[in-house]
PDB file of N, CA, C and O in Angstrom:
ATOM      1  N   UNK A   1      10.084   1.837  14.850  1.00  0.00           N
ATOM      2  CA  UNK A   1      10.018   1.967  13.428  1.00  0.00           C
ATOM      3  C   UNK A   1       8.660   1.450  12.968  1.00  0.00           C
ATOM      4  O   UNK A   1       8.185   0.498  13.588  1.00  0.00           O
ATOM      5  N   UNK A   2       8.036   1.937  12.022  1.00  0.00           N
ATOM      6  CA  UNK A   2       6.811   1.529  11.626  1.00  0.00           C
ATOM      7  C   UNK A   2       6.695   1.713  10.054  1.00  0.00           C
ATOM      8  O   UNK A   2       7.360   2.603   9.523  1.00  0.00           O
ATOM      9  N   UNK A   3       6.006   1.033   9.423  1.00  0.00           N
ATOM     10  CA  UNK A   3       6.146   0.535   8.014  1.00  0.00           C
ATOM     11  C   UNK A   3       4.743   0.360   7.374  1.00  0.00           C
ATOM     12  O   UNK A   3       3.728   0.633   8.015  1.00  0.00           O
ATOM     13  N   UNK A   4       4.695  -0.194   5.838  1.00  0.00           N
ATOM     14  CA  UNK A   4       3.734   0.116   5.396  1.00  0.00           C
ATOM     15  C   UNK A   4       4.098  -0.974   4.640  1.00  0.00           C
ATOM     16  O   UNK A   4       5.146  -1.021   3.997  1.00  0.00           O
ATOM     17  N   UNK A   5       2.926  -2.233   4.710  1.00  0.00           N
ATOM     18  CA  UNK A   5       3.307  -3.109   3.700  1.00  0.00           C
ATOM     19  C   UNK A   5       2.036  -3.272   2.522  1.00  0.00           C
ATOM     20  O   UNK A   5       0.838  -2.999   2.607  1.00  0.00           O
ATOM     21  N   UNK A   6       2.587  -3.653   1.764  1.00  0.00           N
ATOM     22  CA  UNK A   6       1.992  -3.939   0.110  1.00  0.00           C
ATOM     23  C   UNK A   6       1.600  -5.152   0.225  1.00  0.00           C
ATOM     24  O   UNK A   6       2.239  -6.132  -0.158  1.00  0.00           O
ATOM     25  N   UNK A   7       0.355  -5.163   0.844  1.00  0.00           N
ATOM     26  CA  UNK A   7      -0.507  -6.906   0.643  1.00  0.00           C
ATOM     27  C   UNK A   7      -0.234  -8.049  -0.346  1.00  0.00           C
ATOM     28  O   UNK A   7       0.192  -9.203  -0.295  1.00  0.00           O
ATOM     29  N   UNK A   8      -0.830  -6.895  -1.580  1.00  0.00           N
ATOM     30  CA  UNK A   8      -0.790  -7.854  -2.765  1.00  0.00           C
ATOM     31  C   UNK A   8       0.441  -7.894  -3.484  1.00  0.00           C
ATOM     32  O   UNK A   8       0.157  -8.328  -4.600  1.00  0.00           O
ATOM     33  N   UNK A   9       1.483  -7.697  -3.423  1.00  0.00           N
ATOM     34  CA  UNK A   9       2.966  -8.316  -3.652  1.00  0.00           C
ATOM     35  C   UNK A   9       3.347  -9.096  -2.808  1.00  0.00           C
ATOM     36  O   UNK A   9       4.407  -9.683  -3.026  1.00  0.00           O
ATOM     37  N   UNK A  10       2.517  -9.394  -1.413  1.00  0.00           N
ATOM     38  CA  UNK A  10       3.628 -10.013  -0.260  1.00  0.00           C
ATOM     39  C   UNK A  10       2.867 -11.449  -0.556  1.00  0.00           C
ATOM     40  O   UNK A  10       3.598 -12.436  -0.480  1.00  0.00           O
ATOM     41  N   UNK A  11       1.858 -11.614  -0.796  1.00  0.00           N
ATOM     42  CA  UNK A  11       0.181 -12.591  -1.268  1.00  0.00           C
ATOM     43  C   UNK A  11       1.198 -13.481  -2.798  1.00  0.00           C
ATOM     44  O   UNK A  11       1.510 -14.671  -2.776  1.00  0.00           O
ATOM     45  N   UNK A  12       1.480 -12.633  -3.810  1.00  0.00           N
ATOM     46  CA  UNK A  12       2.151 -13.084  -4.580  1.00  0.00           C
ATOM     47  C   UNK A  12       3.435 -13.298  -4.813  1.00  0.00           C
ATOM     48  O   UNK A  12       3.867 -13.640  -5.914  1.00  0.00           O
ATOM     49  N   UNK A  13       4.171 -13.103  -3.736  1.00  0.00           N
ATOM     50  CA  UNK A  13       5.436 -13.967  -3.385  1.00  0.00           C
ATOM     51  C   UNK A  13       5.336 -14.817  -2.961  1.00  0.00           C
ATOM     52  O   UNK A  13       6.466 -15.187  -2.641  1.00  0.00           O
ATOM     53  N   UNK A  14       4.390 -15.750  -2.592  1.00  0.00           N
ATOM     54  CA  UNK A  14       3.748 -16.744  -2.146  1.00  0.00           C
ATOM     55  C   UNK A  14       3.507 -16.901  -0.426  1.00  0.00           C
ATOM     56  O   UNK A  14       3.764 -17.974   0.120  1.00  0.00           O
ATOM     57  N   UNK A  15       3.111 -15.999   0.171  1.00  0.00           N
ATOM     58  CA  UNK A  15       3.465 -15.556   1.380  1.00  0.00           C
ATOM     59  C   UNK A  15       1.922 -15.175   2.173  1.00  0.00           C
ATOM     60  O   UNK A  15       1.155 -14.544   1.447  1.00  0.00           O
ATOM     61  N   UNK A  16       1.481 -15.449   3.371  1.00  0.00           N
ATOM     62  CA  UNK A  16      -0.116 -15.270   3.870  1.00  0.00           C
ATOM     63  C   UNK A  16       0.509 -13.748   4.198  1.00  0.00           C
ATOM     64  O   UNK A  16       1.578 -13.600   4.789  1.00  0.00           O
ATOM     65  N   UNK A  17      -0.285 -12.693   3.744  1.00  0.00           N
ATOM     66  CA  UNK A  17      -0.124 -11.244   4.409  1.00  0.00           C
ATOM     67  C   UNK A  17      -1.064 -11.364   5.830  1.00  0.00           C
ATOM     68  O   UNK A  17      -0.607 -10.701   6.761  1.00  0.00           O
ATOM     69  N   UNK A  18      -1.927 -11.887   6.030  1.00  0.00           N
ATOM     70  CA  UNK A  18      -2.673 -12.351   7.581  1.00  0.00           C
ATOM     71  C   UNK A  18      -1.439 -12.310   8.396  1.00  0.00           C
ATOM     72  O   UNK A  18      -1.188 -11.382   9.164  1.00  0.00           O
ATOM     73  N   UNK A  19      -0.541 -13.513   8.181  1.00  0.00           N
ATOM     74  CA  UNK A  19       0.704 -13.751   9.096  1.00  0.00           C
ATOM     75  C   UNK A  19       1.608 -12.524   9.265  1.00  0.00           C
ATOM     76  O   UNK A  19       1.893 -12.078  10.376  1.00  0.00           O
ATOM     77  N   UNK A  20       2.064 -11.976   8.062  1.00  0.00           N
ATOM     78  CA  UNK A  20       2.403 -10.758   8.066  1.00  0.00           C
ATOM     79  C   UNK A  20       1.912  -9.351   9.027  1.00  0.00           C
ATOM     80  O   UNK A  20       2.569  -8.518   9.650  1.00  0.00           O
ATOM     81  N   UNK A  21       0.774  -9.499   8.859  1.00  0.00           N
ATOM     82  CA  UNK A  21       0.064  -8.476   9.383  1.00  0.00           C
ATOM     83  C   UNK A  21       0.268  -8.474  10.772  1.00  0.00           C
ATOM     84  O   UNK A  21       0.748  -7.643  11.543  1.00  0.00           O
ATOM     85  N   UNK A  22      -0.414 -10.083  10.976  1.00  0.00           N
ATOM     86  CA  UNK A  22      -0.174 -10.580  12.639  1.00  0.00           C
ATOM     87  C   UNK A  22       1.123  -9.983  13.421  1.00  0.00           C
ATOM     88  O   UNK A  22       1.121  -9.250  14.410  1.00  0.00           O
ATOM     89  N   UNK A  23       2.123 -10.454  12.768  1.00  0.00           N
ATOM     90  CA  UNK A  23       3.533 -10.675  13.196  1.00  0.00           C
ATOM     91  C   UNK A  23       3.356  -9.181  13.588  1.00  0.00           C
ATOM     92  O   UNK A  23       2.942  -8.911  14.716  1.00  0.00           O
ATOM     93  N   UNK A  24       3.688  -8.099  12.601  1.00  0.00           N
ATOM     94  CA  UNK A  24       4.075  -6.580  12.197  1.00  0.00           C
ATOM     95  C   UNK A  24       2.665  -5.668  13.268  1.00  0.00           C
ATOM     96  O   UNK A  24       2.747  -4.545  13.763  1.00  0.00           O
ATOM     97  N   UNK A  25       1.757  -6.422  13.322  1.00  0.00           N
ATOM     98  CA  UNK A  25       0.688  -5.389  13.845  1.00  0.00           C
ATOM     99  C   UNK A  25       1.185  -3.848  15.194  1.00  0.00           C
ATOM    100  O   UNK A  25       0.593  -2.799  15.450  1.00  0.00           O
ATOM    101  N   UNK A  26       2.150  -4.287  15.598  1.00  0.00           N
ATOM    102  CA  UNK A  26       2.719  -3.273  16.520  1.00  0.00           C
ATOM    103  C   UNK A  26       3.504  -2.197  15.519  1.00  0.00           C
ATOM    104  O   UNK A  26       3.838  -1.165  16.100  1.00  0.00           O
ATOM    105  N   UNK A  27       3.832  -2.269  14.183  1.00  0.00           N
ATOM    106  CA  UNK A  27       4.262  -1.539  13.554  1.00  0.00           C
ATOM    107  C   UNK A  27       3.612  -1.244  12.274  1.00  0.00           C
ATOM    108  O   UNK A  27       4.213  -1.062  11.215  1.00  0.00           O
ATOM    109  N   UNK A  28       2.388  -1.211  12.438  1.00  0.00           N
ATOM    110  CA  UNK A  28       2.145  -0.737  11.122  1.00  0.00           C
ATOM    111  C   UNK A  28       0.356  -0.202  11.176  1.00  0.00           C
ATOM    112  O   UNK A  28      -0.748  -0.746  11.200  1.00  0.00           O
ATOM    113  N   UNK A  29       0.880   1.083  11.176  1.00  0.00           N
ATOM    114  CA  UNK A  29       0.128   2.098  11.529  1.00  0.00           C
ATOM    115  C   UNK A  29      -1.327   2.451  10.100  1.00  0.00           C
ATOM    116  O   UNK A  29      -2.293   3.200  10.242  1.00  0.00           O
ATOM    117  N   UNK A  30      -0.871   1.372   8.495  1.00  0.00           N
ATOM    118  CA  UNK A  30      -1.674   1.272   8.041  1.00  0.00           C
ATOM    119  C   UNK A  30      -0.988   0.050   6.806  1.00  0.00           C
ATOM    120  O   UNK A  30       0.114  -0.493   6.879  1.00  0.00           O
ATOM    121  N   UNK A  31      -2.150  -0.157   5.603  1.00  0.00           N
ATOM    122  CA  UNK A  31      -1.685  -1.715   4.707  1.00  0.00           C
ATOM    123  C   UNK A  31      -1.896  -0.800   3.541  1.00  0.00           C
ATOM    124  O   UNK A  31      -2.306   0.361   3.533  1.00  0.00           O
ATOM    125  N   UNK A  32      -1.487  -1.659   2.461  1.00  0.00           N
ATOM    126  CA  UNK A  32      -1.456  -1.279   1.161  1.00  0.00           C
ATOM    127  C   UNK A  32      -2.471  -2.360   0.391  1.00  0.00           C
ATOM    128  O   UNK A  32      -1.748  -3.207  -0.132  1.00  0.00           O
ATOM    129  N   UNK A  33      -3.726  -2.614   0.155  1.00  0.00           N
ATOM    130  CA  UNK A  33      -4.256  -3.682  -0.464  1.00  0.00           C
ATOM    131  C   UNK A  33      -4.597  -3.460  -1.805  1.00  0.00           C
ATOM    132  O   UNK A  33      -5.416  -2.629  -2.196  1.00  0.00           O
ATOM    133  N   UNK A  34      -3.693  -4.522  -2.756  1.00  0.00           N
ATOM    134  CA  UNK A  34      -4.187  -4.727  -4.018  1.00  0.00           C
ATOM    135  C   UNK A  34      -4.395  -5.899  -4.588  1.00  0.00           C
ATOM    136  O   UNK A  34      -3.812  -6.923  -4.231  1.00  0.00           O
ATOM    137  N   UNK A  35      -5.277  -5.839  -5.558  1.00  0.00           N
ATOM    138  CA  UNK A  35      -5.728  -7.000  -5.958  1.00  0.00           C
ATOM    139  C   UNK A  35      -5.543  -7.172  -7.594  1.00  0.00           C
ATOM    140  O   UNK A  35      -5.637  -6.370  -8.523  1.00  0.00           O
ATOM    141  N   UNK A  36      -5.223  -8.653  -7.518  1.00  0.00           N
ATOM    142  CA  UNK A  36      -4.791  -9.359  -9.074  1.00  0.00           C
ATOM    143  C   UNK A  36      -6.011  -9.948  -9.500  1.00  0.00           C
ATOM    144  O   UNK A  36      -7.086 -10.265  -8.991  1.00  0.00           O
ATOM    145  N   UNK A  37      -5.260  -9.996 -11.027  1.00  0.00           N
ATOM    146  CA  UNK A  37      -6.229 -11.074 -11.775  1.00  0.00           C
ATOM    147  C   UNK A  37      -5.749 -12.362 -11.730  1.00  0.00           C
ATOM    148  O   UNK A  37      -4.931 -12.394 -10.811  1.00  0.00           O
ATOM    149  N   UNK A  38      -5.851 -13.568 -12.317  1.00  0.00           N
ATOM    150  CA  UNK A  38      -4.551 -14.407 -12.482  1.00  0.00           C
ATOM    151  C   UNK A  38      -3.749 -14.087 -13.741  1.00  0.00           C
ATOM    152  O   UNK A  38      -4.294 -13.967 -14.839  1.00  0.00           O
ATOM    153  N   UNK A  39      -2.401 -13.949 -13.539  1.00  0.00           N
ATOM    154  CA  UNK A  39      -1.383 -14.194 -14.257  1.00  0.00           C
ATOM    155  C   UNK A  39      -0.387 -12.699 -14.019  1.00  0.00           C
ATOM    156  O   UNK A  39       0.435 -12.181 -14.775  1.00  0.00           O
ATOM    157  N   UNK A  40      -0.938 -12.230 -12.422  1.00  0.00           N
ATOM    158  CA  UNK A  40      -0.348 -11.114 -11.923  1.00  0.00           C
ATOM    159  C   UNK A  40      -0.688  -9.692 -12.491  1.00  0.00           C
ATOM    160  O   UNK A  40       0.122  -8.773 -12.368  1.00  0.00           O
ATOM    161  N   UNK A  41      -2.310  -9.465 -13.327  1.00  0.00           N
ATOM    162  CA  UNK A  41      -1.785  -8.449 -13.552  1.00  0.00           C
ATOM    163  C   UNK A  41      -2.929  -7.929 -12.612  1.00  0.00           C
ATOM    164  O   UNK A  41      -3.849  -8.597 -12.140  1.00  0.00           O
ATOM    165  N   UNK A  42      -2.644  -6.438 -12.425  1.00  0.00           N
ATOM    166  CA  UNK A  42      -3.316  -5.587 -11.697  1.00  0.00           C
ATOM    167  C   UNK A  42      -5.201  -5.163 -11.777  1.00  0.00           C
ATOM    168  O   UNK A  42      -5.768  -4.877 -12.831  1.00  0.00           O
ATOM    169  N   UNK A  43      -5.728  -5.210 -10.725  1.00  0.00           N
ATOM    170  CA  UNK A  43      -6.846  -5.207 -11.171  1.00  0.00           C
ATOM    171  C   UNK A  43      -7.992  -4.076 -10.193  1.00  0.00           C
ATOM    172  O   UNK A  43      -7.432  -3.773  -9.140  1.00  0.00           O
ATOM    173  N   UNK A  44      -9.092  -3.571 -10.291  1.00  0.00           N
ATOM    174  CA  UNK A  44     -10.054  -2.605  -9.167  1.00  0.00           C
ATOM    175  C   UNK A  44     -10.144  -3.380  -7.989  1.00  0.00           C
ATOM    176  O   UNK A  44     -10.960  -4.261  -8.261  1.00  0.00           O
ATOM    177  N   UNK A  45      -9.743  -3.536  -6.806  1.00  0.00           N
ATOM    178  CA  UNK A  45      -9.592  -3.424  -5.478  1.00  0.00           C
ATOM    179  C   UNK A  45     -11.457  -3.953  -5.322  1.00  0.00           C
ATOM    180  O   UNK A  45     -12.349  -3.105  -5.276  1.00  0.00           O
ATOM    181  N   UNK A  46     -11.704  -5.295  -5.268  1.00  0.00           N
ATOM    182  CA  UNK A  46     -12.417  -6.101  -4.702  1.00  0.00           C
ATOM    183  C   UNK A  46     -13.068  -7.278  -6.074  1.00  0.00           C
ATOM    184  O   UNK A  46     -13.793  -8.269  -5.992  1.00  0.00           O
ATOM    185  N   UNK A  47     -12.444  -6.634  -7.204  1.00  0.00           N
ATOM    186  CA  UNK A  47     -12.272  -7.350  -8.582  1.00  0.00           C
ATOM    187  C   UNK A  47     -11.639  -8.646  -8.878  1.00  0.00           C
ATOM    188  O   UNK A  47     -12.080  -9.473  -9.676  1.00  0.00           O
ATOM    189  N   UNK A  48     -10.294  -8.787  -7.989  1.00  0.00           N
ATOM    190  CA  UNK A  48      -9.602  -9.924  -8.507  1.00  0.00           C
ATOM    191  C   UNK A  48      -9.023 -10.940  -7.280  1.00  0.00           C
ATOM    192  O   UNK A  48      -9.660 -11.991  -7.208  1.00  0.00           O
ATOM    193  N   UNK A  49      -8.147 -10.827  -6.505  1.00  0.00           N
ATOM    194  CA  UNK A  49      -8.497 -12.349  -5.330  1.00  0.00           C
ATOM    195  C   UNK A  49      -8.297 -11.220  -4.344  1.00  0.00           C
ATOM    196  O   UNK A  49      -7.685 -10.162  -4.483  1.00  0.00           O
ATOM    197  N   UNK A  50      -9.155 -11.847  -3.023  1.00  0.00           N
ATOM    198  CA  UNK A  50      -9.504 -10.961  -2.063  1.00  0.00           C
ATOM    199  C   UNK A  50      -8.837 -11.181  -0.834  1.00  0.00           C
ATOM    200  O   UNK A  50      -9.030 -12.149  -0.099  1.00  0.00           O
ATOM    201  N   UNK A  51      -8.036 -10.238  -0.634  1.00  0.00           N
ATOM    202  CA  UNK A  51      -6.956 -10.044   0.381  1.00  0.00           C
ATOM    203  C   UNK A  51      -7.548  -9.985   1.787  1.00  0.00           C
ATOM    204  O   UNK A  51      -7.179 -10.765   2.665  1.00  0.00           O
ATOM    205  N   UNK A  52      -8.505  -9.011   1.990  1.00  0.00           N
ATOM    206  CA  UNK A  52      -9.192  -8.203   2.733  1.00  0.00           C
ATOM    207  C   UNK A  52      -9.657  -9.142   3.527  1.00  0.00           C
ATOM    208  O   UNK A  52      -9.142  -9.146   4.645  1.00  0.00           O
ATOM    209  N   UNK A  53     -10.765 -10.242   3.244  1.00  0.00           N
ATOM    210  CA  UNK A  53     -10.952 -10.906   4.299  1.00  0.00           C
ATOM    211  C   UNK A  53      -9.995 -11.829   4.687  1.00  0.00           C
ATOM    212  O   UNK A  53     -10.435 -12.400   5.684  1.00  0.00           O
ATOM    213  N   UNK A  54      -8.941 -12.241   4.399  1.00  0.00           N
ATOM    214  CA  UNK A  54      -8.137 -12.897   5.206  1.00  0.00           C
ATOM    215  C   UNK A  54      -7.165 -12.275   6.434  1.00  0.00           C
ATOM    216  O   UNK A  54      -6.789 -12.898   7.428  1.00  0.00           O
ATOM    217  N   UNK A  55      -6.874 -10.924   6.104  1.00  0.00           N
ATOM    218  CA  UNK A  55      -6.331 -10.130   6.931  1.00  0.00           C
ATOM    219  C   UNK A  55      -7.548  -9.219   7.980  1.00  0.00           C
ATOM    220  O   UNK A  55      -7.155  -8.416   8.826  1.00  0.00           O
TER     221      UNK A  55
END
């Protein structure tokens, strides 16, 4: 089975998507990265906290 996870919801459940990634890497054939502002709202993809280099 292979899956597709949503970075920046898993980041703001209070959760490292790195670890995520780590764990899942045999199943997941690609990521979903988005990025916030503070106070959760949605923002342009390298604009608001940066997912990317931690994963």
């Amino acid at each position: 089975m292979e899956a597709e996870l949503d970075l920046g919801w898993i980041y703001m459940a209070g959760y490292d998507p790195a670890e995520y990634v780590r764990y899942y890497s045999d199943r997941l054939p690609l990521v979903h990265f988005k990025d916030f502002q503070k106070g959760r709202k949605d923002t342009e993809l390298g604009e608001g906290i940066r997912l990317q280099r931690a994963v």
